[in-house]
Backbone as a printed PyTorch tensor [residue, N CA C, xyz], in Angstrom:
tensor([[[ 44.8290, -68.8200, -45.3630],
         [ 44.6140, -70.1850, -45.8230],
         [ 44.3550, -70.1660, -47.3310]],

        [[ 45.0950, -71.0160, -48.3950],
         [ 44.7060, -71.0430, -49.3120],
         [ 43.4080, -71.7520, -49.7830]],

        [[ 42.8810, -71.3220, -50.9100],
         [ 41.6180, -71.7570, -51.4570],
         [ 41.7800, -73.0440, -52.2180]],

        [[ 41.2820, -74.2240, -51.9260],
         [ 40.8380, -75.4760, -52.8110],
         [ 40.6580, -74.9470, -54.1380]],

        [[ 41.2640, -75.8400, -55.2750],
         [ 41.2240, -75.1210, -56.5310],
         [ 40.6260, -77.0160, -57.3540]],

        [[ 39.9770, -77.0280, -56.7090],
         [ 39.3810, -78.6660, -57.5680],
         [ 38.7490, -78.3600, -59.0630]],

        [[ 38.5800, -79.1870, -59.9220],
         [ 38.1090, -79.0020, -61.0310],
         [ 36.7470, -78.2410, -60.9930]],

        [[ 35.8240, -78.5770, -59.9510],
         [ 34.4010, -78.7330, -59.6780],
         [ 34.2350, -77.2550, -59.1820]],

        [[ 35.3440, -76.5540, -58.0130],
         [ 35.2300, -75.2200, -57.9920],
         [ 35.4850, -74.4190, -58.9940]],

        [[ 36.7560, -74.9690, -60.0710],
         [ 37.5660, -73.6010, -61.3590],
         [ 36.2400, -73.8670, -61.7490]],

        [[ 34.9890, -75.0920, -61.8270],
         [ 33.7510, -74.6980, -62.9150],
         [ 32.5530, -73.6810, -62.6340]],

        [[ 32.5150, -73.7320, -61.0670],
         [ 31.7040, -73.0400, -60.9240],
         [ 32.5330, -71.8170, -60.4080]],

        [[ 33.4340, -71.8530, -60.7880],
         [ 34.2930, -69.8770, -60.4520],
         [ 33.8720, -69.4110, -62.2530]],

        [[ 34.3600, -70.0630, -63.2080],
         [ 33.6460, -70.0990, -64.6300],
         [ 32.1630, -69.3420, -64.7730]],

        [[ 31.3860, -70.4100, -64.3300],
         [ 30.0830, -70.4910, -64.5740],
         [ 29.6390, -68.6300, -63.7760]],

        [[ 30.5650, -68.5410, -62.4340],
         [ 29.9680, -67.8200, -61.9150],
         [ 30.2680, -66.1640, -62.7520]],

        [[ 31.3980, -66.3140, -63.1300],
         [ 32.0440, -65.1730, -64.0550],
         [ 31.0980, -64.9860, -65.2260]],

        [[ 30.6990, -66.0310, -65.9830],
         [ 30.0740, -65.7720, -66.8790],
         [ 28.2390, -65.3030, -66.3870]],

        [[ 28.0740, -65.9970, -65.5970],
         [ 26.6770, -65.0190, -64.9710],
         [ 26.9410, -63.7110, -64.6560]],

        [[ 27.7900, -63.3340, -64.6870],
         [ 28.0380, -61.8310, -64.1870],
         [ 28.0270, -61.1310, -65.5150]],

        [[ 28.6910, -61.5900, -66.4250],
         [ 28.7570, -60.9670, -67.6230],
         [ 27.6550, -60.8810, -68.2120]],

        [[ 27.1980, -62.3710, -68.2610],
         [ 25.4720, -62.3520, -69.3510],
         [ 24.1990, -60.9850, -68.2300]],

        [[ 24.6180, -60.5380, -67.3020],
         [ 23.9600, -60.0490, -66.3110],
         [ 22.6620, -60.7930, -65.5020]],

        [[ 22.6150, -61.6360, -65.4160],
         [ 21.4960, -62.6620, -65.0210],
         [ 21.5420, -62.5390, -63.1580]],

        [[ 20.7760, -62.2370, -62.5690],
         [ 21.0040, -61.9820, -61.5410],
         [ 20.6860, -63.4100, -60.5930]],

        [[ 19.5930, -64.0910, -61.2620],
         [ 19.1810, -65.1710, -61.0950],
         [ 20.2960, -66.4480, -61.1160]],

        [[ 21.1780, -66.3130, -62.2010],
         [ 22.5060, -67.6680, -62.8470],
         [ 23.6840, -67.2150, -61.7460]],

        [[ 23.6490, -66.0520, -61.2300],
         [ 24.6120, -65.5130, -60.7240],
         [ 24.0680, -65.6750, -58.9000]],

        [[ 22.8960, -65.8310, -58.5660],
         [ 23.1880, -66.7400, -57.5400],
         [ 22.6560, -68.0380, -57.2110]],

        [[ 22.4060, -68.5300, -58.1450],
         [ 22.5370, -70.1420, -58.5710],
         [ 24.3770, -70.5290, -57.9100]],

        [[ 25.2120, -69.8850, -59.0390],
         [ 26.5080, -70.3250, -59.2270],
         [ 27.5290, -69.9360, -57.4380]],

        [[ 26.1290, -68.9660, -57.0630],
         [ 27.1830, -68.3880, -55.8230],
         [ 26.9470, -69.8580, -55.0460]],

        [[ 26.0200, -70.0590, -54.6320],
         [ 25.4970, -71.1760, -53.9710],
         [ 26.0980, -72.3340, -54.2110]],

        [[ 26.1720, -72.6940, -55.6820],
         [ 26.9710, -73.7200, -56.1990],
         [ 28.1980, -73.6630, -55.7010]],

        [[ 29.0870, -72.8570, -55.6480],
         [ 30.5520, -72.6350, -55.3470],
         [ 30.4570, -72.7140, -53.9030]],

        [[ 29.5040, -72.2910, -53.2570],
         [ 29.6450, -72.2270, -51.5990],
         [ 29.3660, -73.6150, -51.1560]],

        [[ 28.9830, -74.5020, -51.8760],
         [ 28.6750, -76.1650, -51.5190],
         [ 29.7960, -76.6220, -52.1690]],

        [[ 30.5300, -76.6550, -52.7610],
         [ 31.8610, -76.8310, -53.5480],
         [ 32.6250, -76.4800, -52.5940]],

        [[ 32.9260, -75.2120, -52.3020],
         [ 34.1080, -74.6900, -51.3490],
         [ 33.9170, -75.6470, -49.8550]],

        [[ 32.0860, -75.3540, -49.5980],
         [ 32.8720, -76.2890, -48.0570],
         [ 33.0640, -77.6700, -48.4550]],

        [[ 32.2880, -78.6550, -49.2080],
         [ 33.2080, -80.2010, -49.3750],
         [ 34.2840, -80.0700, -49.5020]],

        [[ 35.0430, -78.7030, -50.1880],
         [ 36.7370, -79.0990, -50.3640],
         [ 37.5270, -78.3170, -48.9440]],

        [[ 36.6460, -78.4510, -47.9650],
         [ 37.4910, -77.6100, -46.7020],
         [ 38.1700, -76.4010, -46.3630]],

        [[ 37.1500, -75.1940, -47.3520],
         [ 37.5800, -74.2300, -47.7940],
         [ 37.3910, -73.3720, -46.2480]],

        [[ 38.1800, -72.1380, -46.4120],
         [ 37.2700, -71.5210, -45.2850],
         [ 36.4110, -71.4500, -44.9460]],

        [[ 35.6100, -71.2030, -43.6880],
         [ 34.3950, -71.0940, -43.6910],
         [ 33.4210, -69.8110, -44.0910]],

        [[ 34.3580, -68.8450, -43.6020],
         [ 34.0880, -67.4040, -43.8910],
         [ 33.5290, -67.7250, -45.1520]],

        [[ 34.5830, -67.9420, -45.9530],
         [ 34.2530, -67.5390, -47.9010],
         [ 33.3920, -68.7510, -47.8320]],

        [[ 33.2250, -69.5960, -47.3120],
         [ 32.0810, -70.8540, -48.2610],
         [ 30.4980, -69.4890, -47.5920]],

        [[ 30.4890, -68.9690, -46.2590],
         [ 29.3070, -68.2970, -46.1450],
         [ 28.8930, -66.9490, -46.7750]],

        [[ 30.0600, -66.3920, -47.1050],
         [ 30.3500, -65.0520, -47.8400],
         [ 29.2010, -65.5720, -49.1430]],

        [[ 29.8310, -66.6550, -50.0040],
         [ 28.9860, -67.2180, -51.3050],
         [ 27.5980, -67.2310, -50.7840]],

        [[ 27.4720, -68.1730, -49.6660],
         [ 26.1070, -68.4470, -49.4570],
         [ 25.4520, -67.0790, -49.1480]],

        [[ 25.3800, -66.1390, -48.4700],
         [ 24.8760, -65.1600, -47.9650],
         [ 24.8950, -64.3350, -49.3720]],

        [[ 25.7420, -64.3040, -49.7980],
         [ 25.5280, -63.4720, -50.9700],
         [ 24.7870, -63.6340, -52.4940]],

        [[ 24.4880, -65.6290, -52.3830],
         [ 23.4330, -65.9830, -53.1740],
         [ 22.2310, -65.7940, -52.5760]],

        [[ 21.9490, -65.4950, -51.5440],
         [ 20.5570, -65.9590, -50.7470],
         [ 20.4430, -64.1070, -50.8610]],

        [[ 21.4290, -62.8040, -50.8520],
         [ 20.7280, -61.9420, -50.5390],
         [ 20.5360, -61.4660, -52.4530]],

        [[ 21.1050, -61.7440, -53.5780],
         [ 20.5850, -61.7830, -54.6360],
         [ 19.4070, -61.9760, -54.9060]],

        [[ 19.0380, -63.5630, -54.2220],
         [ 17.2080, -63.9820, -53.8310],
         [ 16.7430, -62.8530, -53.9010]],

        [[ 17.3070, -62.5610, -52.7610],
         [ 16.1280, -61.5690, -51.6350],
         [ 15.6440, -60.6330, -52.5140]],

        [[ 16.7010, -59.8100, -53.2300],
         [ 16.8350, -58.5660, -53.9180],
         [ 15.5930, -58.5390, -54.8000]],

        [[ 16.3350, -59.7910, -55.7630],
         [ 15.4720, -60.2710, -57.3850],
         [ 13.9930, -61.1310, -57.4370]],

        [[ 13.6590, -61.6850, -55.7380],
         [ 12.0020, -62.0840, -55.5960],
         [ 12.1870, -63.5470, -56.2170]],

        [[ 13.6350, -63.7510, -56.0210],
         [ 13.7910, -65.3020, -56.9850],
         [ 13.4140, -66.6360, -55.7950]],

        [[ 12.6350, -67.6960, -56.9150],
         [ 12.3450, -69.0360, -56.2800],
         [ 13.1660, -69.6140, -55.4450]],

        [[ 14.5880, -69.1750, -55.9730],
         [ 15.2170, -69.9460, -54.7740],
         [ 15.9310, -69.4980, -53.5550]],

        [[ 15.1620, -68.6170, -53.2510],
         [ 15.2060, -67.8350, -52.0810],
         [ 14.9390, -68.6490, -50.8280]],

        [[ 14.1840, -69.6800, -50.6690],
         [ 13.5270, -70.2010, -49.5980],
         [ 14.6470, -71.4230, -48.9880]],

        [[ 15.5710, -72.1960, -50.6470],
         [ 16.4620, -72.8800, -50.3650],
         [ 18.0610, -72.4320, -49.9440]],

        [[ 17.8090, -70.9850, -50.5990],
         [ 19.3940, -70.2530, -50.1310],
         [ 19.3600, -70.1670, -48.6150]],

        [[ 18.0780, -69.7690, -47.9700],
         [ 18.3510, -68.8960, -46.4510],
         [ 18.4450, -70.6090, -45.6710]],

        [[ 17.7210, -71.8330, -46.5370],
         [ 17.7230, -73.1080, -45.8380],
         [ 18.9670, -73.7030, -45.8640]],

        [[ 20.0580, -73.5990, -46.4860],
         [ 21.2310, -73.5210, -46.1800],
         [ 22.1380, -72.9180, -45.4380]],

        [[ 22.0190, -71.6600, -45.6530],
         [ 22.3370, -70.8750, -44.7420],
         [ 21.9220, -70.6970, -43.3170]],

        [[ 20.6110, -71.4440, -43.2000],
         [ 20.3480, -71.9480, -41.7780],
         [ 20.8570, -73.0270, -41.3400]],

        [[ 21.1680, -74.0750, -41.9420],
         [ 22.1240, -75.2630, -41.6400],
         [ 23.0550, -74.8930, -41.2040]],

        [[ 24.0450, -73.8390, -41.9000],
         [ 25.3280, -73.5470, -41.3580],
         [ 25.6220, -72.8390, -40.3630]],

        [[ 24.5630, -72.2820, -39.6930],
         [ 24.4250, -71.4270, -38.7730],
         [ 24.5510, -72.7400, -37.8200]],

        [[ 23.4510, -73.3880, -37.5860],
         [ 23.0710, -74.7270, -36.9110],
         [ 24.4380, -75.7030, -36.3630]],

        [[ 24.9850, -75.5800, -37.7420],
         [ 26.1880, -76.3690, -37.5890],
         [ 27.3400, -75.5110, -36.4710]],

        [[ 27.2660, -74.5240, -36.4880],
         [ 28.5340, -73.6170, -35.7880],
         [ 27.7830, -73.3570, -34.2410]],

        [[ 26.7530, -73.7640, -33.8460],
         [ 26.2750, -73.6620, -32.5310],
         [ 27.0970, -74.3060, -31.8100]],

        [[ 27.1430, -73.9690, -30.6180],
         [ 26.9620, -72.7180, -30.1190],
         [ 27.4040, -71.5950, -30.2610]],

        [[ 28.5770, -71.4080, -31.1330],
         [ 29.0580, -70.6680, -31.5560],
         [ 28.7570, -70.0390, -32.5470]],

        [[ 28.8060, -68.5150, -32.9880],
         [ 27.9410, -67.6060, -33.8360],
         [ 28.9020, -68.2610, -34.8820]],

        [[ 27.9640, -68.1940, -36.1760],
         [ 29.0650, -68.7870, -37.3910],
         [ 29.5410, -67.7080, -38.3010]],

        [[ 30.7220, -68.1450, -38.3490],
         [ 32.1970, -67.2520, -39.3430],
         [ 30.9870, -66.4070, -40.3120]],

        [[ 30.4230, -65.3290, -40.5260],
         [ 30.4310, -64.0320, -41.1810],
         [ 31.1640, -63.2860, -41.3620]],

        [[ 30.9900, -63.0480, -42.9350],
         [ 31.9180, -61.9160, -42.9280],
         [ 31.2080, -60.6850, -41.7450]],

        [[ 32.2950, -59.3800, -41.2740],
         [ 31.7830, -58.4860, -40.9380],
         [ 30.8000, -57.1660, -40.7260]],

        [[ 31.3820, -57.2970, -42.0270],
         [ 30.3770, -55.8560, -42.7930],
         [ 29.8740, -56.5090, -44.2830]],

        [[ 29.0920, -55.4920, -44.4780],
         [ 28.8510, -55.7840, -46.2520],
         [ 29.8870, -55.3000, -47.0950]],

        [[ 31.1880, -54.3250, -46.8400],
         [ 32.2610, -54.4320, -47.2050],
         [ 33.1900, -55.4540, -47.5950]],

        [[ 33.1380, -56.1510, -46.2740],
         [ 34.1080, -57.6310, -46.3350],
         [ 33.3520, -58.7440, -47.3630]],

        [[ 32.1450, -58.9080, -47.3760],
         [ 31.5220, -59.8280, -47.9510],
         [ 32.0890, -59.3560, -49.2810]],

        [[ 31.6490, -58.1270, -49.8300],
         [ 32.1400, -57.5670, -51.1490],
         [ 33.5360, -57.8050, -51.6970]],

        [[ 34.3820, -57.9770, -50.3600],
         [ 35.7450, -58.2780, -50.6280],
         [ 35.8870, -59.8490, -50.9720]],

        [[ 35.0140, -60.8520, -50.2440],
         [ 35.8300, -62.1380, -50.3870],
         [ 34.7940, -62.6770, -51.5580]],

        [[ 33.8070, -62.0380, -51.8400],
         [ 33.0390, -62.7620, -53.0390],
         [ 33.3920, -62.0670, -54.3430]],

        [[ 33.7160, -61.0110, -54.2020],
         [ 34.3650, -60.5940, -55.5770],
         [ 35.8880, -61.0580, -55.8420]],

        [[ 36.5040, -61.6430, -54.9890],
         [ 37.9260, -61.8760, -55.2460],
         [ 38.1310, -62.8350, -56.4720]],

        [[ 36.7980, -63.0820, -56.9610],
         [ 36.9480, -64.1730, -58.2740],
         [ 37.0870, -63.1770, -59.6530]],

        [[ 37.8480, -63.5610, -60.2320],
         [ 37.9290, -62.3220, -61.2720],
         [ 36.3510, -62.1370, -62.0340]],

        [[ 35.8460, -60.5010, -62.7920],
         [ 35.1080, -61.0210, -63.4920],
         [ 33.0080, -60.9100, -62.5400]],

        [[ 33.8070, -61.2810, -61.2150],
         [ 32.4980, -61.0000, -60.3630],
         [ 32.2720, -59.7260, -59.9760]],

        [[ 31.3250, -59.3820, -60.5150],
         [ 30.7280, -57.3880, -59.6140],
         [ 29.8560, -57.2980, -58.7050]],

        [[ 29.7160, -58.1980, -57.5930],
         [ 28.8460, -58.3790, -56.8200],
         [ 27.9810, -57.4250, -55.9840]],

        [[ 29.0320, -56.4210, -55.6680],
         [ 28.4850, -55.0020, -55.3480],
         [ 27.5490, -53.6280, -56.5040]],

        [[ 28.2200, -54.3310, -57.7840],
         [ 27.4030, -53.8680, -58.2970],
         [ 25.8680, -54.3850, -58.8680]],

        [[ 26.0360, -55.6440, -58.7510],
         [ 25.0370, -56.0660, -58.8400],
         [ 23.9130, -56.0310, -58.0970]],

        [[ 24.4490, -56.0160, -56.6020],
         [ 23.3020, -55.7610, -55.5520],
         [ 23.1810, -53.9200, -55.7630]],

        [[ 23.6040, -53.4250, -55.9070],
         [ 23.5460, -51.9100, -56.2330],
         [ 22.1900, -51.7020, -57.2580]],

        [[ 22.2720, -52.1820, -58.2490],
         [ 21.3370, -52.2320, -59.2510],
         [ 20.0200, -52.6770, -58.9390]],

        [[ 20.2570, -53.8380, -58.3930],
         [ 19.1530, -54.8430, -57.4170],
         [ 18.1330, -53.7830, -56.6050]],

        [[ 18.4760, -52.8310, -56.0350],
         [ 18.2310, -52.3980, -55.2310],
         [ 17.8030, -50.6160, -55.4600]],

        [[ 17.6560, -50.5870, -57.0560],
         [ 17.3100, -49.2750, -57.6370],
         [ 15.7180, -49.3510, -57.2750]],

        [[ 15.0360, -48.2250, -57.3710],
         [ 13.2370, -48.2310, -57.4200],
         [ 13.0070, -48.4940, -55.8150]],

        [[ 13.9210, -48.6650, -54.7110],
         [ 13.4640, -48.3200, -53.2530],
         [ 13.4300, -50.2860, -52.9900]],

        [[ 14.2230, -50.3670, -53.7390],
         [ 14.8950, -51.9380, -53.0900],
         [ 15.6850, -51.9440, -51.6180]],

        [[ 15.8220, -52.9930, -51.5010],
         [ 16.6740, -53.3340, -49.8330],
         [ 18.1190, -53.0860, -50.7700]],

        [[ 19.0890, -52.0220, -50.1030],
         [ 20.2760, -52.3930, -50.1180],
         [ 21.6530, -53.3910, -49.6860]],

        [[ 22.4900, -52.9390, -50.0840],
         [ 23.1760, -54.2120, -50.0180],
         [ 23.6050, -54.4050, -48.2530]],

        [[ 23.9190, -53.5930, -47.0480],
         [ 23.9190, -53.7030, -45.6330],
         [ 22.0360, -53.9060, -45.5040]],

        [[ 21.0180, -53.6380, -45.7910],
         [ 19.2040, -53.8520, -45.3880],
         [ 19.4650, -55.8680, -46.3190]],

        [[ 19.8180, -55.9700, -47.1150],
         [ 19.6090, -57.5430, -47.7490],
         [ 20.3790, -58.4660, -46.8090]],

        [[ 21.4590, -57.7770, -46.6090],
         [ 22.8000, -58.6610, -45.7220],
         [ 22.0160, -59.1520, -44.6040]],

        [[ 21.4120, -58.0440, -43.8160],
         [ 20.6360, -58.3330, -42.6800],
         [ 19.7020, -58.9340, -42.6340]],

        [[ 18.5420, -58.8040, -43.6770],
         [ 17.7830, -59.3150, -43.7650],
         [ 17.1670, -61.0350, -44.2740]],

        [[ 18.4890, -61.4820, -44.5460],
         [ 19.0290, -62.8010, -45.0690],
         [ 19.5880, -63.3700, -44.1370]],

        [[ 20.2190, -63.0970, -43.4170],
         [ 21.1020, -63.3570, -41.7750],
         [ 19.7400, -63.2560, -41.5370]],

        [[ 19.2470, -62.7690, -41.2870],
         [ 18.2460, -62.7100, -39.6680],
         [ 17.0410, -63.9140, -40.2310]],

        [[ 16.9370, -64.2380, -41.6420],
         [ 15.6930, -65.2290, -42.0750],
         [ 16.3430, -66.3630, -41.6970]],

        [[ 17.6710, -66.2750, -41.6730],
         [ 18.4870, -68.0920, -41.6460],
         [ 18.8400, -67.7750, -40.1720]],

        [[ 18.7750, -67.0590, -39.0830],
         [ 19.2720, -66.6850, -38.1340],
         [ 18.0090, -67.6080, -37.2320]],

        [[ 16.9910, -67.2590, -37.3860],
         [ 15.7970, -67.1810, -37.3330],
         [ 15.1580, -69.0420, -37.6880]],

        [[ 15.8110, -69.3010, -38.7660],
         [ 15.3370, -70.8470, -39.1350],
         [ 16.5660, -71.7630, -38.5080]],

        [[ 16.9270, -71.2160, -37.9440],
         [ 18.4140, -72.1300, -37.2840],
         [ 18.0260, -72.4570, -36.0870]],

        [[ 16.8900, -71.2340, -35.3350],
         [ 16.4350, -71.8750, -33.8580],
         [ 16.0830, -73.3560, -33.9260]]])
């Protein structure tokens, strides 16, 4: 399926490239989040609108950031929404790496790599542990 290319997503595919560059771990999942509320109004897959979300909410997790509490609260909505049915995840923390980096410019794996120096949660311990907080607020 092709990807919605609306003005409102090329800004936050932008915005999100350039958080990657300035290294801000914080702007960079602001923008994931942003794009994952962008992608689903424009009827994007679902996979990739949760790939974004899961992968702003496990940045949270990583970096101890404020908006940690509103990433996994989204990500519990969408869970909510796909009941009874388990909702479109990517598979592994591989695949996630695959459909959130497909934006040029994004290093997402490396970013959670870094995240996760000094006896941090890695990037499969964050994946899980972000799933299971929105897994968990979806009851």
């Amino acid at each position: 399926m092709n990807q919605p290319t609306s003005p409102a997503i090329h800004t936050q595919q932008v915005a999100l490239r350039n958080a990657y560059a300035a290294g801000d771990p914080e702007r960079c999942a602001a923008h994931h989040l942003n794009l994952a509320n962008h992608l689903e109004h424009e009827g994007a897959d679902p996979t990739t609108v949760l790939a974004h979300r899961l992968a702003g909410g496990m940045i949270c997790f990583q970096s101890g950031s404020d908006l940690l509490p509103g990433a996994v609260g989204d990500l519990a909505l969408s869970f909510a929404a796909a009941a009874p049915a388990q909702p479109p995840l990517p598979d592994s923390y591989a695949e996630l790496c695959r459909l959130v980096e497909a934006g040029d410019g994004v290093h997402f794996a490396e970013l959670v790599t870094a995240l996760a120096q000094d006896g941090g949660a890695d990037g499969d311990e964050a994946m899980h542990a972000v799933a299971g907080m929105a897994r968990f607020m979806a009851r």
